[in-house]
N, CA, C and O atoms as a Tinker XYZ file with bonds, in Angstrom:
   340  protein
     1  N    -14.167000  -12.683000  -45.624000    73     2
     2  CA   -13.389000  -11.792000  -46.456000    64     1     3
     3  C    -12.700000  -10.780000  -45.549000    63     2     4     5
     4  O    -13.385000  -10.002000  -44.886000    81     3
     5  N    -11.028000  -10.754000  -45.483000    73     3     6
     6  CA   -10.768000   -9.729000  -44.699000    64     5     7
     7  C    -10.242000   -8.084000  -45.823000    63     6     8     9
     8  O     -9.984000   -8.119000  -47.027000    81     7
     9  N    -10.233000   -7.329000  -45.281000    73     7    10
    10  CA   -10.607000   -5.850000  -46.516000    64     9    11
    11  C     -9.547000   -4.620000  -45.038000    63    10    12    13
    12  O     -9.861000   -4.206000  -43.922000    81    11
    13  N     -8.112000   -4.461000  -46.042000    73    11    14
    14  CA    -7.189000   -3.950000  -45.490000    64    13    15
    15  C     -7.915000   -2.179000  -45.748000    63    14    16    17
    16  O     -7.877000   -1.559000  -46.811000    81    15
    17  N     -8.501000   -1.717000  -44.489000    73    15    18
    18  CA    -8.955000   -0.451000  -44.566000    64    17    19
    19  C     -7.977000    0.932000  -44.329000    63    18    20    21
    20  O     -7.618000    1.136000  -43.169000    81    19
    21  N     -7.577000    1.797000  -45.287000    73    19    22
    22  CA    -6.822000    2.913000  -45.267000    64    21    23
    23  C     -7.587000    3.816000  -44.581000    63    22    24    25
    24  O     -8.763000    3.487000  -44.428000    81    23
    25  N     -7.150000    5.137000  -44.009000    73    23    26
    26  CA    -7.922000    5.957000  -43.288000    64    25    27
    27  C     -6.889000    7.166000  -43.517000    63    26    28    29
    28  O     -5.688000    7.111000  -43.252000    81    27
    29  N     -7.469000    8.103000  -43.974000    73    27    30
    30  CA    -6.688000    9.252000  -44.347000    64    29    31
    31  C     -7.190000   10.998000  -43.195000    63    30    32    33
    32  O     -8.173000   11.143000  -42.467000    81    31
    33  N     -6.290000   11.791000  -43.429000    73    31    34
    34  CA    -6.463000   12.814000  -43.083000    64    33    35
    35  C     -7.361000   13.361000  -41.658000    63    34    36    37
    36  O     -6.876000   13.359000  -40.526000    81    35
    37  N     -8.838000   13.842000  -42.015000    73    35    38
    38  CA    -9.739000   14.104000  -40.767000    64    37    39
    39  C     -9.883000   12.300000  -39.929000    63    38    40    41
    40  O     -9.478000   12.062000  -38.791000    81    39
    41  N    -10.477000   11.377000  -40.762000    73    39    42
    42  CA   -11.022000   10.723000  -40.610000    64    41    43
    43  C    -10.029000    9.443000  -39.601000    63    42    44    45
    44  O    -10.429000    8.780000  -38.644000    81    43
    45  N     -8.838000    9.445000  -40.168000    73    43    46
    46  CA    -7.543000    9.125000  -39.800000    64    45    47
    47  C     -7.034000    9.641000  -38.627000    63    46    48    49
    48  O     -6.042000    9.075000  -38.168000    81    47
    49  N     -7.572000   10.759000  -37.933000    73    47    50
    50  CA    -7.040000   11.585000  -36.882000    64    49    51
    51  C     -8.197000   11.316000  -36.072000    63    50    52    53
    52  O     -7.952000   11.360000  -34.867000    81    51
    53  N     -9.512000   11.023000  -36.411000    73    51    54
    54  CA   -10.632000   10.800000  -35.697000    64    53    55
    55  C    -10.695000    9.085000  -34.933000    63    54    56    57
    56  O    -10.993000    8.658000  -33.818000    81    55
    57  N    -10.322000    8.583000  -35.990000    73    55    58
    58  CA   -10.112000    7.131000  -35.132000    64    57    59
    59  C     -9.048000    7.043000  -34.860000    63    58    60    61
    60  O     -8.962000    6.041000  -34.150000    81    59
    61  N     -7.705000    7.674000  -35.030000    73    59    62
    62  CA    -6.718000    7.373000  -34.124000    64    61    63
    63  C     -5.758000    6.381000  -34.843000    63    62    64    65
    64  O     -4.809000    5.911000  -34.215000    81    63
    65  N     -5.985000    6.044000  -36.170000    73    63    66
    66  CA    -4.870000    4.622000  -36.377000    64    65    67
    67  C     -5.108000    5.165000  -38.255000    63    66    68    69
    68  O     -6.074000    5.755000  -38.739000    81    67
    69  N     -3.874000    4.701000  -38.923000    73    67    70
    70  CA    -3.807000    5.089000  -40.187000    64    69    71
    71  C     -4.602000    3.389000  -41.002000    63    70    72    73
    72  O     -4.680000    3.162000  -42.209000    81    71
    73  N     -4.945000    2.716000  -40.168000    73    71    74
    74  CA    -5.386000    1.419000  -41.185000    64    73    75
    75  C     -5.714000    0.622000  -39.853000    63    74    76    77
    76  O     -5.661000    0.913000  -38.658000    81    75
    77  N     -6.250000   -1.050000  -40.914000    73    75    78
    78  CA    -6.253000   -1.772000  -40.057000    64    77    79
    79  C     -7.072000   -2.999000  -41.088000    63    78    80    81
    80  O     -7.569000   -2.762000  -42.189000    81    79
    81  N     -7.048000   -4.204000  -40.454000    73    79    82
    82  CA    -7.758000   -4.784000  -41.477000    64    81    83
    83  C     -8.966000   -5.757000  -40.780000    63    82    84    85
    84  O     -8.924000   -6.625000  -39.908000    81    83
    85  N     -9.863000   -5.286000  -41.451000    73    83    86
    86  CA   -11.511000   -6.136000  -40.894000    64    85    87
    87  C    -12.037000   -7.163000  -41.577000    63    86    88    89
    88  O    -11.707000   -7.207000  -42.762000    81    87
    89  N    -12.888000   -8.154000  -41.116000    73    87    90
    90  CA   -13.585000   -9.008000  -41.577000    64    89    91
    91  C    -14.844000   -8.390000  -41.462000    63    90    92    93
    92  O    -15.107000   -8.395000  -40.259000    81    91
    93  N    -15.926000   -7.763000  -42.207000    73    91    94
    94  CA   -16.983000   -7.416000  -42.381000    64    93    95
    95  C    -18.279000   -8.208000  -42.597000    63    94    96    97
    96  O    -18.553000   -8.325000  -43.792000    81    95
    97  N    -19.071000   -8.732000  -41.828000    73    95    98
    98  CA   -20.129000   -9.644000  -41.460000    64    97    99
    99  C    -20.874000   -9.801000  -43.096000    63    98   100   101
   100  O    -20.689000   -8.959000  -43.974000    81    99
   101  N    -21.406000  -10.572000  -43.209000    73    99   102
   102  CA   -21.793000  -11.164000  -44.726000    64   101   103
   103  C    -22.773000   -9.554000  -45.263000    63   102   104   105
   104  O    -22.540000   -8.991000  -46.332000    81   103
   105  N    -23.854000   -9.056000  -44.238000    73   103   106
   106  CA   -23.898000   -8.378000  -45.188000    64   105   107
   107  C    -24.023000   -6.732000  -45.411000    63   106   108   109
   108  O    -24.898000   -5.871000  -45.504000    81   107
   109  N    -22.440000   -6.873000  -45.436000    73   107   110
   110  CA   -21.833000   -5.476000  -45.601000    64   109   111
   111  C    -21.720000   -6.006000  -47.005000    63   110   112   113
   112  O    -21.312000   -7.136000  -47.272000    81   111
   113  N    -22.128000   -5.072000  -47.917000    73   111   114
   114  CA   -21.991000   -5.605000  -49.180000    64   113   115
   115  C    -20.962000   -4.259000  -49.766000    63   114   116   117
   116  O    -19.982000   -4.429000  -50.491000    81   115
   117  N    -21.480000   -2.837000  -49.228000    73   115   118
   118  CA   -21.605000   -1.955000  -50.218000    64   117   119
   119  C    -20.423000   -1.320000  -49.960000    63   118   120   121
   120  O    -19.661000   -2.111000  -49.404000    81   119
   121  N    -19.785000    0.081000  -50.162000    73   119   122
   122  CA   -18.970000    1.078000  -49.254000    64   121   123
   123  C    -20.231000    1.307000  -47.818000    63   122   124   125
   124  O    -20.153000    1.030000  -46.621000    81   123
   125  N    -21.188000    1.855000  -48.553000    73   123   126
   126  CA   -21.715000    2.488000  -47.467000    64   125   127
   127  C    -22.363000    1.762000  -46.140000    63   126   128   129
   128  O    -22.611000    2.178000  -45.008000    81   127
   129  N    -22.562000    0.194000  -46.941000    73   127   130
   130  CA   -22.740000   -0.946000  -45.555000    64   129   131
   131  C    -21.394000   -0.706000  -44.770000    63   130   132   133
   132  O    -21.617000    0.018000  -43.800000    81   131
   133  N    -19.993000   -1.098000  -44.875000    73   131   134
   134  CA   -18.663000   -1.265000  -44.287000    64   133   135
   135  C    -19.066000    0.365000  -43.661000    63   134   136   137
   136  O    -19.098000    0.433000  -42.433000    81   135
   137  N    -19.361000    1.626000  -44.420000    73   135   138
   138  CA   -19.275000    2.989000  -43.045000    64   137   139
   139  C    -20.376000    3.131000  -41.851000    63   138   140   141
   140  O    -20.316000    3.776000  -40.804000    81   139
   141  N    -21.272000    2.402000  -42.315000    73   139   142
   142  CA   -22.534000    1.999000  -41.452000    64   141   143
   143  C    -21.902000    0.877000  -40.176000    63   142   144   145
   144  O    -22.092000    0.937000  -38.961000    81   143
   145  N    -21.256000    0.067000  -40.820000    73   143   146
   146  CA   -20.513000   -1.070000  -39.947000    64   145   147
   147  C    -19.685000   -0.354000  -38.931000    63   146   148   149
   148  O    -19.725000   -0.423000  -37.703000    81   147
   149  N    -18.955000    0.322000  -39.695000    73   147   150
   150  CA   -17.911000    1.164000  -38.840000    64   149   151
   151  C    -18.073000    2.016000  -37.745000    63   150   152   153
   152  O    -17.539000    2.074000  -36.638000    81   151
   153  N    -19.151000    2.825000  -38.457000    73   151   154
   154  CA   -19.353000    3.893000  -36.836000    64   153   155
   155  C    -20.484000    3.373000  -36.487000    63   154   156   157
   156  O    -21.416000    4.160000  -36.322000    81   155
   157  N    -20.741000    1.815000  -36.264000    73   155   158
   158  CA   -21.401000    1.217000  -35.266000    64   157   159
   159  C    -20.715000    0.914000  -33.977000    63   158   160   161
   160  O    -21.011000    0.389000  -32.904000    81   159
   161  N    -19.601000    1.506000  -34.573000    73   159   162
   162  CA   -18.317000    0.511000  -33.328000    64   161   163
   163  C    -18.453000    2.098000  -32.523000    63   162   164   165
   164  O    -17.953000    2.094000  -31.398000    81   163
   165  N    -18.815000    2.887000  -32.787000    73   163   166
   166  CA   -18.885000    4.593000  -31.652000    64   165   167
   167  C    -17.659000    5.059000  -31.819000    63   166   168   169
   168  O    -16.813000    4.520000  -32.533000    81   167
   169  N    -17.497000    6.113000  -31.151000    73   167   170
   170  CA   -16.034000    6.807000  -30.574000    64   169   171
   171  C    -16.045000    7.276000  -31.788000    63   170   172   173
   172  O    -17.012000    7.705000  -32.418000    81   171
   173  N    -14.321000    7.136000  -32.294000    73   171   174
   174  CA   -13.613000    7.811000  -33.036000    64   173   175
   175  C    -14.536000    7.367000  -34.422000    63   174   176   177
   176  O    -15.283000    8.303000  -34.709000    81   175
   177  N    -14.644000    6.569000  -35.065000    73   175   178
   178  CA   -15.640000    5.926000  -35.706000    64   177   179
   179  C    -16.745000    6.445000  -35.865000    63   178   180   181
   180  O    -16.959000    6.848000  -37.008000    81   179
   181  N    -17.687000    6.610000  -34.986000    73   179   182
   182  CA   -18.509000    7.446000  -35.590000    64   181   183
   183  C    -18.426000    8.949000  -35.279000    63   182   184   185
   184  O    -19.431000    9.444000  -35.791000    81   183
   185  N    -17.691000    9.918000  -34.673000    73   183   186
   186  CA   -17.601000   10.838000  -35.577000    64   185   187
   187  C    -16.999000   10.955000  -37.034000    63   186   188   189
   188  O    -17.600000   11.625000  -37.874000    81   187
   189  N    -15.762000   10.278000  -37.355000    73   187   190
   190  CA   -14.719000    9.917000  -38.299000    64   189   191
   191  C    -15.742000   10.135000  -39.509000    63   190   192   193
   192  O    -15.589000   10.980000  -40.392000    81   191
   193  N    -17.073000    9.020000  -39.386000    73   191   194
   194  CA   -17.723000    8.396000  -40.805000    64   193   195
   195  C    -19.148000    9.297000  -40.180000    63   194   196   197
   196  O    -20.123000    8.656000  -40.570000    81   195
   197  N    -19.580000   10.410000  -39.444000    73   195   198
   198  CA   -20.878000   10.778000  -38.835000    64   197   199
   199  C    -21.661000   11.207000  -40.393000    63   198   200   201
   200  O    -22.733000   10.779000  -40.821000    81   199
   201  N    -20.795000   12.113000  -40.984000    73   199   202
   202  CA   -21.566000   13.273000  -42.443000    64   201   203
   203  C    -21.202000   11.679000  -43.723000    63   202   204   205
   204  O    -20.236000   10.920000  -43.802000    81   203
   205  N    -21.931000   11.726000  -44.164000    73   203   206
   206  CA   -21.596000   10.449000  -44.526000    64   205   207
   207  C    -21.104000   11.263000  -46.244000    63   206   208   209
   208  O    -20.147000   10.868000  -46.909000    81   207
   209  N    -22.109000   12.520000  -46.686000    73   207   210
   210  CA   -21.216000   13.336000  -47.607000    64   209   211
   211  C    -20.426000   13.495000  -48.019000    63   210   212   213
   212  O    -20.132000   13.796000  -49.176000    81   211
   213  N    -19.641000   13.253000  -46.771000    73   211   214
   214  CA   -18.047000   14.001000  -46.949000    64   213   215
   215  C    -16.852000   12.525000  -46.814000    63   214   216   217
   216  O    -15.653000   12.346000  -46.602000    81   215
   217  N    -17.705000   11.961000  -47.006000    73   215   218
   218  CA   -16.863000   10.658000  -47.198000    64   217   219
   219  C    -16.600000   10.079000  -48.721000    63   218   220   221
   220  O    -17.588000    9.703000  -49.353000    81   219
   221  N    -15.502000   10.010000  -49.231000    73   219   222
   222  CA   -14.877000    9.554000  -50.182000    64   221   223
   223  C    -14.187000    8.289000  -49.909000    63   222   224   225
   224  O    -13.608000    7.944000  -48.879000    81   223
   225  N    -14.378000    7.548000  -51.203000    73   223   226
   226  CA   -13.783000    6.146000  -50.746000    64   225   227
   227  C    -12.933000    6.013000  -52.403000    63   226   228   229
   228  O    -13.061000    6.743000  -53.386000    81   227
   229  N    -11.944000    4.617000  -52.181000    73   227   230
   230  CA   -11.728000    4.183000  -53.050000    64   229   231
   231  C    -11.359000    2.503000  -52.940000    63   230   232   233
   232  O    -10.813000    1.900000  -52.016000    81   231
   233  N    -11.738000    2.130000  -53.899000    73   231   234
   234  CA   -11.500000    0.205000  -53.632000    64   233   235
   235  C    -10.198000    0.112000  -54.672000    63   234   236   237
   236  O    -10.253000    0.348000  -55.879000    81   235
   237  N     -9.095000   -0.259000  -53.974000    73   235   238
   238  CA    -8.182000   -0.544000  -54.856000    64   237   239
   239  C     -7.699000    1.290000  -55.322000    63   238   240   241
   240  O     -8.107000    2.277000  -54.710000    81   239
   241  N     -7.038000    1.308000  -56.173000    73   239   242
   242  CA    -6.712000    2.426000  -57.128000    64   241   243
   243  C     -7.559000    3.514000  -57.385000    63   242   244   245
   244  O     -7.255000    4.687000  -57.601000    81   243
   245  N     -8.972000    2.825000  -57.320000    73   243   246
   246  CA    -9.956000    3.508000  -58.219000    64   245   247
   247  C    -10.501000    4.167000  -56.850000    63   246   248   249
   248  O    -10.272000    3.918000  -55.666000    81   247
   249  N    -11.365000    5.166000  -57.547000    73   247   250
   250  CA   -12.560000    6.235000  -56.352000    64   249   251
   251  C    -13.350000    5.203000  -56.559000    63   250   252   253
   252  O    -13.269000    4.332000  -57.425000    81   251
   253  N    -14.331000    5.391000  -55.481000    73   251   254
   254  CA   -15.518000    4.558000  -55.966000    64   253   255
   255  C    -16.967000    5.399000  -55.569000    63   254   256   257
   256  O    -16.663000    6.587000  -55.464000    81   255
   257  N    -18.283000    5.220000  -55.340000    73   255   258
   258  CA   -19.424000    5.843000  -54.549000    64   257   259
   259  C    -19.125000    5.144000  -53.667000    63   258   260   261
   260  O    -18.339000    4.205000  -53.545000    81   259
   261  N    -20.114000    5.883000  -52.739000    73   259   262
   262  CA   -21.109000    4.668000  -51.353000    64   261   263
   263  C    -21.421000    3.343000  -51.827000    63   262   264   265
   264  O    -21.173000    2.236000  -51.348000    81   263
   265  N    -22.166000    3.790000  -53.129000    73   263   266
   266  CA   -23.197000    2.383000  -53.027000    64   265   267
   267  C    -22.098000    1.347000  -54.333000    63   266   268   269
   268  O    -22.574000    0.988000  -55.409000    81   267
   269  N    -20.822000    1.074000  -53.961000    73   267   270
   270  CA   -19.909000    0.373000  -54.988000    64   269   271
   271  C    -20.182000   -0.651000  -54.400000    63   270   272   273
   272  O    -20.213000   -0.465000  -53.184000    81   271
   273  N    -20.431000   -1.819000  -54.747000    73   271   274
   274  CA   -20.020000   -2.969000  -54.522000    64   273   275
   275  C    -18.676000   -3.400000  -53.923000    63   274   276   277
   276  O    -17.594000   -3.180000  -54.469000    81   275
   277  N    -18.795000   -3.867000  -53.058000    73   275   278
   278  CA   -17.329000   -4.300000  -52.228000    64   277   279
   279  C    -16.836000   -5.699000  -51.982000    63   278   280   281
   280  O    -15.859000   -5.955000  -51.278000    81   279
   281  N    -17.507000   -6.507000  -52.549000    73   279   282
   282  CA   -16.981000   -8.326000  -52.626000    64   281   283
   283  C    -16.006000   -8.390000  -53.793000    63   282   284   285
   284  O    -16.177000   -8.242000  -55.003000    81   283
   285  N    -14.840000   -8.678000  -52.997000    73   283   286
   286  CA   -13.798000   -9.340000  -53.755000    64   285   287
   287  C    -12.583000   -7.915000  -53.557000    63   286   288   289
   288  O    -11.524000   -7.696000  -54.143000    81   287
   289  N    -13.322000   -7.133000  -52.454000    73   287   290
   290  CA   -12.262000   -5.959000  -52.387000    64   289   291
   291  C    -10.679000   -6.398000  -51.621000    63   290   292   293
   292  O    -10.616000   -7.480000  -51.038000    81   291
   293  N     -9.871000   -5.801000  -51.657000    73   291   294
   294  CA    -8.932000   -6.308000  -50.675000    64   293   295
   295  C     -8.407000   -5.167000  -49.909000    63   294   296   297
   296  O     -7.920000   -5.204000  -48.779000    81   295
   297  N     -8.633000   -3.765000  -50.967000    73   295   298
   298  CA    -8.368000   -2.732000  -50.211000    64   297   299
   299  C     -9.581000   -1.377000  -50.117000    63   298   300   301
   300  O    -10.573000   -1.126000  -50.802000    81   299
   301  N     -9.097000   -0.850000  -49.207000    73   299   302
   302  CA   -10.299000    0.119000  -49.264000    64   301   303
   303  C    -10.026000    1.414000  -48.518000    63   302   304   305
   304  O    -10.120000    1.416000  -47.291000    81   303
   305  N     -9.727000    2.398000  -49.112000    73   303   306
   306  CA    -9.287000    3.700000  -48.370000    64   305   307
   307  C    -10.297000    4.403000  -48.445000    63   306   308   309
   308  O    -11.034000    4.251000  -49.420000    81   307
   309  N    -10.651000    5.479000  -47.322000    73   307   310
   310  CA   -11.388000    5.932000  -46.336000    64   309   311
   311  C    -11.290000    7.846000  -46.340000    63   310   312   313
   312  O    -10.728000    8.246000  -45.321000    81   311
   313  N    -11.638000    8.731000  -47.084000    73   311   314
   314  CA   -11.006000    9.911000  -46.842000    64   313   315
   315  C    -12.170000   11.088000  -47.231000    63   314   316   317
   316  O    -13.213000   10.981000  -47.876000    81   315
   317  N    -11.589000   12.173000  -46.611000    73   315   318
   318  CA   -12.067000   13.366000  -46.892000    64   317   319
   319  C    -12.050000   13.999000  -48.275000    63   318   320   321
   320  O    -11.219000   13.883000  -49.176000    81   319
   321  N    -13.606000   14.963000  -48.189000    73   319   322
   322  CA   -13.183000   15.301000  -49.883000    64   321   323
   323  C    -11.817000   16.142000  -50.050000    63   322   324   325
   324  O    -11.407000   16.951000  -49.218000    81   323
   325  N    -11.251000   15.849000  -51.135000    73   323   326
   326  CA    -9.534000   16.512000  -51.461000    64   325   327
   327  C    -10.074000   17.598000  -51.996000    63   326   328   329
   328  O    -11.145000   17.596000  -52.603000    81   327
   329  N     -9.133000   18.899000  -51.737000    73   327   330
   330  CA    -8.813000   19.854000  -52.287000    64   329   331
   331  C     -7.595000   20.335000  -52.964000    63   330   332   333
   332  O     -6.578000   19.643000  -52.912000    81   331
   333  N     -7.603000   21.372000  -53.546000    73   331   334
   334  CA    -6.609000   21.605000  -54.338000    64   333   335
   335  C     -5.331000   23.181000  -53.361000    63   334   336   337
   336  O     -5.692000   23.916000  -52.442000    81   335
   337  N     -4.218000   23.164000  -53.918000    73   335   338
   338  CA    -4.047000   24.242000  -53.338000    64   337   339
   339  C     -2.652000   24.959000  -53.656000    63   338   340
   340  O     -2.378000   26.038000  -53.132000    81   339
């Protein structure tokens, strides 16, 4: 399954690239398997995904949690909590 990953704002400036698209090993199932996956890779990555709190996701359109289910995703953006202003 490849899963076109968005990367916004802090997190986006921490790894250095606005996207990219991964094949995620069978079992990354969840959001929070794919951020576990991610800042396994070090560097920008794992500071990017370190507070795992402050990570907001969305699959497709929608927000989702950590623990969303992610088979059959195609997209998946990556971001800081939003504020208003």
């Amino acid at each position: 399954m490849t899963i076109d990953l968005l990367y916004f704002a802090g997190i986006r400036e921490a790894i250095g690239r606005d996207g990219e698209s991964v094949a995620p090993p069978e079992g990354v199932r969840t959001i929070a398997d794919l951020v576990e996956w991610l800042a396994a890779r070090g560097g920008g990555y794992a500071e990017a995904l370190a507070d795992r709190r402050r990570i907001r996701a969305a699959i497709g359109d929608r927000f989702a949690d950590l623990g969303s289910d992610i088979s059959g995703a195609t997209e998946i953006a990556l971001f800081p909590p939003v504020t208003g202003g």
